[in-house]
N, C-alpha and C positions, 0 to 999 in steps of 0.2 A: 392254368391260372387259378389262382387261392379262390372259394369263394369269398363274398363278403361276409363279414360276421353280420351276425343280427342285430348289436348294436349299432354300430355302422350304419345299417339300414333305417334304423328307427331315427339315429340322428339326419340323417338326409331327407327324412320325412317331415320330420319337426322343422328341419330348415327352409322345405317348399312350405308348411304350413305358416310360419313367419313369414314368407313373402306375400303369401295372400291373405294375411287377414284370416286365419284360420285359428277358431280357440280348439277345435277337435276333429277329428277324423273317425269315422266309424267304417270297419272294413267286416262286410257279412261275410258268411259263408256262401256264395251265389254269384250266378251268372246271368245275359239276358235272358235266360228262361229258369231261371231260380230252380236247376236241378241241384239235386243230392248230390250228383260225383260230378264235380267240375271238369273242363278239358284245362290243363296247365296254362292257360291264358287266360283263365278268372281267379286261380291258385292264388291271387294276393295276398290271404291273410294266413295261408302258409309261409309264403315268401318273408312278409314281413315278421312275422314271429316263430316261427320252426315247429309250431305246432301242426301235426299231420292228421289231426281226429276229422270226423266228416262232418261235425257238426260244432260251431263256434263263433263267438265275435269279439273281436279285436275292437278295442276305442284306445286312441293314443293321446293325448294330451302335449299342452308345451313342456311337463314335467311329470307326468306320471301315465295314466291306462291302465290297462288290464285284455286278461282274455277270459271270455265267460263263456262254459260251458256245461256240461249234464256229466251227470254222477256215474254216465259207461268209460270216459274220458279222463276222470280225478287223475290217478295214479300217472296214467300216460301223460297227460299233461305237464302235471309238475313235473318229469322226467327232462320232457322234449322244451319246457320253457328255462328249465336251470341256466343262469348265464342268463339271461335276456334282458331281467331288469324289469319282466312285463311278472307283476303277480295273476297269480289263478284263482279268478272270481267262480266262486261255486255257485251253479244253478241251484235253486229248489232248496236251498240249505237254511234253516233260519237266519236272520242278522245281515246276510249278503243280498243288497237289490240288486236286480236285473239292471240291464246297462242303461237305457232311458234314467230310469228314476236316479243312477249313480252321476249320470249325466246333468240330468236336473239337478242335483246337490250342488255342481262346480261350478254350473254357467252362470252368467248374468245377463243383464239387458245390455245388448248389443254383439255378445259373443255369435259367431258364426259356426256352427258343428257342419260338413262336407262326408258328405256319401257318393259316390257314384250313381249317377243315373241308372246305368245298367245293369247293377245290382243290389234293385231296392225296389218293391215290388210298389204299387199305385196306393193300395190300401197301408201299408206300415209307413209310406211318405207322407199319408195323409194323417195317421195317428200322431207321426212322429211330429211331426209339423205344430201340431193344436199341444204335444205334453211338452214339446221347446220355446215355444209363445208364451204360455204360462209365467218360464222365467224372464221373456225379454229377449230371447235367444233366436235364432233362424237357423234354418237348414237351405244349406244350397244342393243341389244334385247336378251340378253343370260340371264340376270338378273330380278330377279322375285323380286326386295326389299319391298314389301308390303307383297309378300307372308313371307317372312322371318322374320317376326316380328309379326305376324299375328298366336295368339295363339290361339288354336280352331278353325282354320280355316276349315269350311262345306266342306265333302266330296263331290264326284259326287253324282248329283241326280240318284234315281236306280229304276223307276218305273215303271213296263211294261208295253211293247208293244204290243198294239192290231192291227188288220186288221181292218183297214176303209170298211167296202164290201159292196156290193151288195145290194140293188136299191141304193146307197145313192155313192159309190164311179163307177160314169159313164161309167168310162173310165178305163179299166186295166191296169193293170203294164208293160205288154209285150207293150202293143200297144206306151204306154209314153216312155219307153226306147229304142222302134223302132225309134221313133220322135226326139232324141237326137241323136241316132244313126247316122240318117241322116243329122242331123245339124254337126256333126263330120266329116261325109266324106265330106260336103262341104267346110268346112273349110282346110283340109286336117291332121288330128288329129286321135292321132290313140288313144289316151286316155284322159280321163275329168274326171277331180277333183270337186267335191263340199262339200261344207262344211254349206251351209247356210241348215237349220233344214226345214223351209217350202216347201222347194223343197225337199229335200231327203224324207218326208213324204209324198207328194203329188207324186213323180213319183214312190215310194214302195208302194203305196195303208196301208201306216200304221199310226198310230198315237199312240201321247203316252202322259203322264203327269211330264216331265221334266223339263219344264218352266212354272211359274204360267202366267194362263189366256190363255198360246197357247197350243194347243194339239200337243207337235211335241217332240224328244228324241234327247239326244245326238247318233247325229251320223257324221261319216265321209262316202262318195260314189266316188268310185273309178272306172269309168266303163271304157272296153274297145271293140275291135271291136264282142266281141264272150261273153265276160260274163263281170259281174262286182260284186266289193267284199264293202260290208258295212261294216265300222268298227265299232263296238257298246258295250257295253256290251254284251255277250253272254247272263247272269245270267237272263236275261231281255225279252229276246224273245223264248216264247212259243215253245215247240214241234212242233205243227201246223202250227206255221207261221215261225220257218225256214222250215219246207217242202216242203211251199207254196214258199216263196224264192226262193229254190233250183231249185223248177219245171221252175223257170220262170231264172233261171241263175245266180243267185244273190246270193254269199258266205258270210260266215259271218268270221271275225276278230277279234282280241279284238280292243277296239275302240286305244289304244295306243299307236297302230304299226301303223296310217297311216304315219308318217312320214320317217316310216325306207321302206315302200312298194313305197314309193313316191322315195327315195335314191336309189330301187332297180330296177327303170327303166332302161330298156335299152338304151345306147344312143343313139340309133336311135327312140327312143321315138320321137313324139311330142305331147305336154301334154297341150288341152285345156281348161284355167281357168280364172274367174274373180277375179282379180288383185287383186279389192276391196271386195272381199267376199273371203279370205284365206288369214290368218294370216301365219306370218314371221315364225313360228316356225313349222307349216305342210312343209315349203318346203325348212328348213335349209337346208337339205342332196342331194336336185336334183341334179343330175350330170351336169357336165357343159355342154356335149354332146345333153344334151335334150331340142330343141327347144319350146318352148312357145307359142301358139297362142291365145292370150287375148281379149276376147271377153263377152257379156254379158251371163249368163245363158240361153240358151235356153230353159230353161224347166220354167223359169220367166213368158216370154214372155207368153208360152202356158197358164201357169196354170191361168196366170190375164184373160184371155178370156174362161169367163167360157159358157160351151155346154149348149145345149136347157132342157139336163135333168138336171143338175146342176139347173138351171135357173128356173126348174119347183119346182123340192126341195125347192129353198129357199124362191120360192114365199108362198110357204106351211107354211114353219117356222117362216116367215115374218105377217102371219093370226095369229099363234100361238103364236108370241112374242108380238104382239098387243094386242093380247087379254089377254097376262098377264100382261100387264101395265096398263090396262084399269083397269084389276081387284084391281091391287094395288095404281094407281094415287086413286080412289072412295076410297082405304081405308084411304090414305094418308090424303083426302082433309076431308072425316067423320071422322077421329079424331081428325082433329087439329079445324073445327067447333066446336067440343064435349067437346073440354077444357080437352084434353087428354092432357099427358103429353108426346109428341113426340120430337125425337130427329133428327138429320141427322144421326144419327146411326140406329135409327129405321127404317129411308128411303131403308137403304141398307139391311136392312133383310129382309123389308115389298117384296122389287124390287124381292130380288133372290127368296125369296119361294113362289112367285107366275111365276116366270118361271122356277123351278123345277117342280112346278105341271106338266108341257106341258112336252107330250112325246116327248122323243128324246134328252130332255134335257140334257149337259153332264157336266158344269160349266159355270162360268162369262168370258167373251171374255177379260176384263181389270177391274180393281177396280173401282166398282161405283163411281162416283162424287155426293154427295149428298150436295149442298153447299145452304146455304139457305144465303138471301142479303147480304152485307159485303163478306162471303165467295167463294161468285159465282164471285167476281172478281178475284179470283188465277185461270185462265183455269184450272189447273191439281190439285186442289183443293182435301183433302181426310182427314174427316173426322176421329178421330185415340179416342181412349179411352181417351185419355192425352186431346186431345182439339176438342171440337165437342160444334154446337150451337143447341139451344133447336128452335123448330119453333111454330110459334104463329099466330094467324087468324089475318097476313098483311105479306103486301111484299111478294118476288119471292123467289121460290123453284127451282133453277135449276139443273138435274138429267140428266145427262150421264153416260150411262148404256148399256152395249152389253151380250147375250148371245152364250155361242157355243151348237150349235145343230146337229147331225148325218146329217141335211142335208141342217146345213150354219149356217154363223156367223152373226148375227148383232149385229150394234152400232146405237142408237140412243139417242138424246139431248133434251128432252122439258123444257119449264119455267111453271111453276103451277104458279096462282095467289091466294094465300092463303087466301087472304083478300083484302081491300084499299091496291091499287098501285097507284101511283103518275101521274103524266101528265107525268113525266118526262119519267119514265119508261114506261109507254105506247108509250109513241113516241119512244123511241129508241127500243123497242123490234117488234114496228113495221117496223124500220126502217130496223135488222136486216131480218126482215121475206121479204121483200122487197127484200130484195139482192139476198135473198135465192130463193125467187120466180123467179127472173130473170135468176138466172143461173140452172132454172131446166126448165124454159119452151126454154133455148138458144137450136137454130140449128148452126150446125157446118159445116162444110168441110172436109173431110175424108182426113186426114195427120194432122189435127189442133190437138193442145195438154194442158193439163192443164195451163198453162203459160199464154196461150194465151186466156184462156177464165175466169181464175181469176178477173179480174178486173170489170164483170160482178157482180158481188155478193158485191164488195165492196162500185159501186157507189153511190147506196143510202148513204151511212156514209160519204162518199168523199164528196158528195156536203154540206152534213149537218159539215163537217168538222173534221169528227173521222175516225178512222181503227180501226184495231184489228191485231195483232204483230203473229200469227198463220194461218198456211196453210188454205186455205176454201174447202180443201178434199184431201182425202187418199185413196188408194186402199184395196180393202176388199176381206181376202180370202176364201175359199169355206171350212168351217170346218177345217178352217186354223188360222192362223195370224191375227189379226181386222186390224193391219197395213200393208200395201202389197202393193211393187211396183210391174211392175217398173214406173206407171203411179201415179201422183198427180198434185193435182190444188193446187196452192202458184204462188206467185211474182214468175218473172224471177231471176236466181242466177247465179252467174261470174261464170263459169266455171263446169256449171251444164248443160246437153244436154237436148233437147227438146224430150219429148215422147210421140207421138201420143197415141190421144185417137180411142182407137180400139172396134167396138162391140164385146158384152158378157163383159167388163170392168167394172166392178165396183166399184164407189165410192163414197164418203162422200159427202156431200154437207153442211159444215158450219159455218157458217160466225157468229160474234159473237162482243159482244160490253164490254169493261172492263171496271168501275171507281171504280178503288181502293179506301176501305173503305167504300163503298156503295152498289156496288151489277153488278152483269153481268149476258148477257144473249149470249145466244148462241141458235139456233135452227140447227137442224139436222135431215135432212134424208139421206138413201142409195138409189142410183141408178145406173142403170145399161144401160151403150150406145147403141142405138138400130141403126139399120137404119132408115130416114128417108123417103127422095126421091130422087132421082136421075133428075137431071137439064141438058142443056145444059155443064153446070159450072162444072160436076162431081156428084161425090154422097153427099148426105148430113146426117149427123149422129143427135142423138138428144136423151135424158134421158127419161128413163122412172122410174118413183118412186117407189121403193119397200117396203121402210118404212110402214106400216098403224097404227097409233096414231095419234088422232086428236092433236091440235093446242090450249090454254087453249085464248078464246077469249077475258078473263077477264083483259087480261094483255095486248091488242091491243088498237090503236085509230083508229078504223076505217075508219073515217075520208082522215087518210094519204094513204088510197090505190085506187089506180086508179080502175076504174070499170075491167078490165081486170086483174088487182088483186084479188081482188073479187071475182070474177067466180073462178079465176084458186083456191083459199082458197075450195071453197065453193063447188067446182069439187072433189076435195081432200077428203074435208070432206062425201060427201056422197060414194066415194069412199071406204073412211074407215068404214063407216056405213053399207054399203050392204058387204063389208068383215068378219067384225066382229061378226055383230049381232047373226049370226046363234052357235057362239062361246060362249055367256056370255047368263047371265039371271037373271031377279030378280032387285037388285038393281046396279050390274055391268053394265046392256043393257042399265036400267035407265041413266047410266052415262054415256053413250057410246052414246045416245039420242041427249042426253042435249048437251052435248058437239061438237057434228054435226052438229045442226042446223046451217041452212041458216045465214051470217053474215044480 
């Protein structure tokens, strides 16, 4: 059967919104637990506009809309929205507002705008609510109009749940729900609501295959001072591990009733929750009697500072993920010497089945980015049956790729130089590796946060006169999430708070150069905040790199690196070298060799 086209769809939409009294529809990117990679049964604002980027919002109007998104997306965008009829509202761009304010331009008193309850977190219904009163305007969340016209619309994902255990999960479940506990009676909280997936997996010691790329389930976690109840699918979790549950106080529910268990607080409840991580429709029914105390996750906070065994794990997985890239960059770079006929589709098989080989291996942390010249300028670039480029002995191959492993997750970014690369591109992929270098050998001040040390990695490009429109790091979770606050390094944002970087935090480090229709680069490693030394001045914090794959030298100017550049490369590389070698062999160590040598 044809699919339906997407105008089709939008007019079906506009038709239920004429039935109810609807002047707009706003469809986020989100689910009831307002994750980054959706399960294809919150996919709405894919469905309805064909745009496939991870981050976006759809507003549709009786005659017009838009979809708005960030500057890693532009190109993509406009590709995947051609035909739709929906134009492409640029984030962060001068002249174009954000969807609120584009909103408030159109409505009037008594317009109705409709979002779904289940994906619209407490805090942005309650903003949204006071900037749509302004005009006279209301927001309903009781209306699902996407879902309602949404034929075959994907059920819940249903895949079970395992125990994360032992060597690999550090720290037990009693001991993490003791930790919360106590953040509860300081606050004064006699019960906590969570709904975000990487925390209710990380303080159950479980994990599951619910969302492509994270290992984490639908759930809801309801704890109080004596027990606490999971809502989940039952159909889903083993014999064995409700047992292990039960031992440690943890009941199970069907996942559907958190909202009616939430309605059946006492009112002398007080119920602590993050505002912005619990959607409108978990907490329609609270009683009015039940005071609120809003505050960040505390179980966030912990799980980003990962323990010294944590820390040992992933420096393990970090040996074993290197060495399957090594294995696969040598096959990558011998076939396309060989006048093989490779593709960027081949990149992303070559990548995963040589980190399948490595024990412990469990899936891809996020979809490879296989983007060879031209392509490597979409950041979030991906390669699809429909349009994929063949690669040929010249220009840059650049490959963002992460693996999940029993005992940690990585992401990491290299450029291959396939062939002749330009002056051009040597200079600016030196330029980014420069940034990169500065902000991994930076010391800091214990209270300092990524904001504030951002602008370390971009100076290189600033004096030569470029940026790059994307954060220059992420928080990375432990057999978790690749994404993970509540720590990252990006620009300072209005109304965004500062988050100290804390040791055991781990994150991204990467900075990256785009020219559309030509080619981009990006380098990346993971690292993790250590201590440094302690001063008159306080303590001082400072990275340590856990990443090990070398650097492809062929696509550098050497030239543009200061001699403590140099070193710090050239530290790196043998770094990788004494890690790796004892891992490969034959014509892989070959490659692993060559690749390390001294600049």
């Amino acid at each position: 059967m044809t699919a339906q086209p997407i105008p089709a769809r939008l007019q079906a939409l506009r038709a239920a919104m004429a039935r109810e009294g609807v002047a707009a529809v706003v469809v986020p990117t989100a689910d009831p637990h307002l994750s980054e990679y959706l399960p294809p049964r919150w996919q709405a604002r894919e469905w309805l506009s064909g745009f496939t980027g991870s981050s976006g919002t759809l507003v549709v109007t009786a005659t017009g809309g838009g979809l708005w998104t960030d500057s890693r997306y532009f190109s993509q965008a406009e590709q995947e929205l051609a035909g739709s009829g929906l134009p492409l509202m640029r984030l962060n761009v001068a002249h174009t507002p954000e969807h609120v304010a584009w909103l408030a331009d159109q409505l009037g008193p008594g317009d109705v705008v409709a979002i779904a309850g289940d994906s619209l977190d407490v805090a942005g219904a309650e903003s949204l609510s006071r900037r749509l009163g302004a005009t006279g305007a209301t927001l309903r969340t009781d209306l699902d109009l996407p879902a309602s016209i949404w034929p075959g619309r994907p059920g819940r994902p249903d895949a079970p749940i395992y125990v994360h255990a032992a060597p690999f999960a550090a720290v037990d479940r009693a001991d993490k729900l003791r930790h919360v506990r106590t953040a509860m009676l300081r606050a004064g909280a006699t019960h906590h609501l969570l709904s975000s997936l990487d925390d209710i997996a990380w303080l159950t010691n479980l994990r599951g295959a619910d969302v492509d790329y994270n290992p984490v389930f639908l759930a809801h976690l309801l704890i109080d001072d004596a027990k606490a109840t999971l809502f989940v699918d039952a159909a889903k979790v083993p014999a064995e591990v409700k047992r292990g549950l039960a031992a440690d106080g943890i009941a199970l529910a069907d996942y559907g009733t958190v909202a009616s268990a939430v309605a059946a607080l006492p009112d002398d409840a007080v119920l602590m929750l993050d505002a912005g991580r619990v959607v409108v429709s978990v907490l329609e029914g609270l009683p009015a009697g039940v005071r609120q105390v809003r505050a960040a996750l505390p179980s966030t906070a912990q799980k980003a500072r990962k323990t010294t065994d944590e820390l040992d794990h992933i420096r393990d997985v970090m040996r074993r993920d290197g060495a399957a890239l090594a294995h696969a960059f040598r096959r990558i770079e011998a076939g396309v010497a060989a006048g093989e006929p490779l593709t960027e589709l081949d990149v992303d098989t070559i990548v995963r089945e040589a980190r399948a080989a490595q024990t412990g291996f469990v899936g891809e942390s996020f979809s490879t980015i296989a983007a060879y010249q031209a392509n490597g300028a979409l950041p979030h670039y991906r390669a699809t049956e429909a349009h994929f480029s063949p690669l040929a002995a010249k220009g840059l191959l650049l490959v963002d790729s992460g693996g999940q492993y029993l005992g940690g997750t990585t992401d990491i970014t290299r450029v291959l130089a396939l062939g002749a690369v330009t002056d051009e591109q040597k200079r600016d992929s030196t330029l980014v590796l420069k940034g990169m270098i500065a902000l991994s050998r930076a010391r800091f001040p214990k209270g300092a946060s990524g904001p504030q040390l951002d602008a370390l990695a971009r100076a290189p490009l600033w004096a030569a006169g470029m940026d790059f429109g994307h954060g220059t790091g992420h928080g990375v979770g432990y057999f978790l999430n690749v994404h993970e606050g509540p720590h990252s390094i990006r620009p300072p944002r209005t109304g965004v708070g500062l988050v100290p970087l804390e040791t055991g935090m781990i994150t991204s480090i990467e900075p990256g150069l785009y020219k559309p229709g030509r080619y981009g680069i990006r380098h990346e490693n993971l690292a993790v905040v250590t201590q440094a030394d302690s001063t008159e001045f306080g303590d001082f914090f400072a990275f340590e790199t856990l990443t090990l794959c070398p650097f492809d030298r062929r696509g550098l100017e050497p030239r543009l690196l200061e001699p403590s550049e140099r070193a710090w490369l050239d530290d790196y590389h043998a770094t990788v070298r004494a890690a790796l070698s004892p891992l490969l062999d034959g014509a892989d160590r070959e490659w692993l060799q060559w690749h390390c040598a001294p600049l």
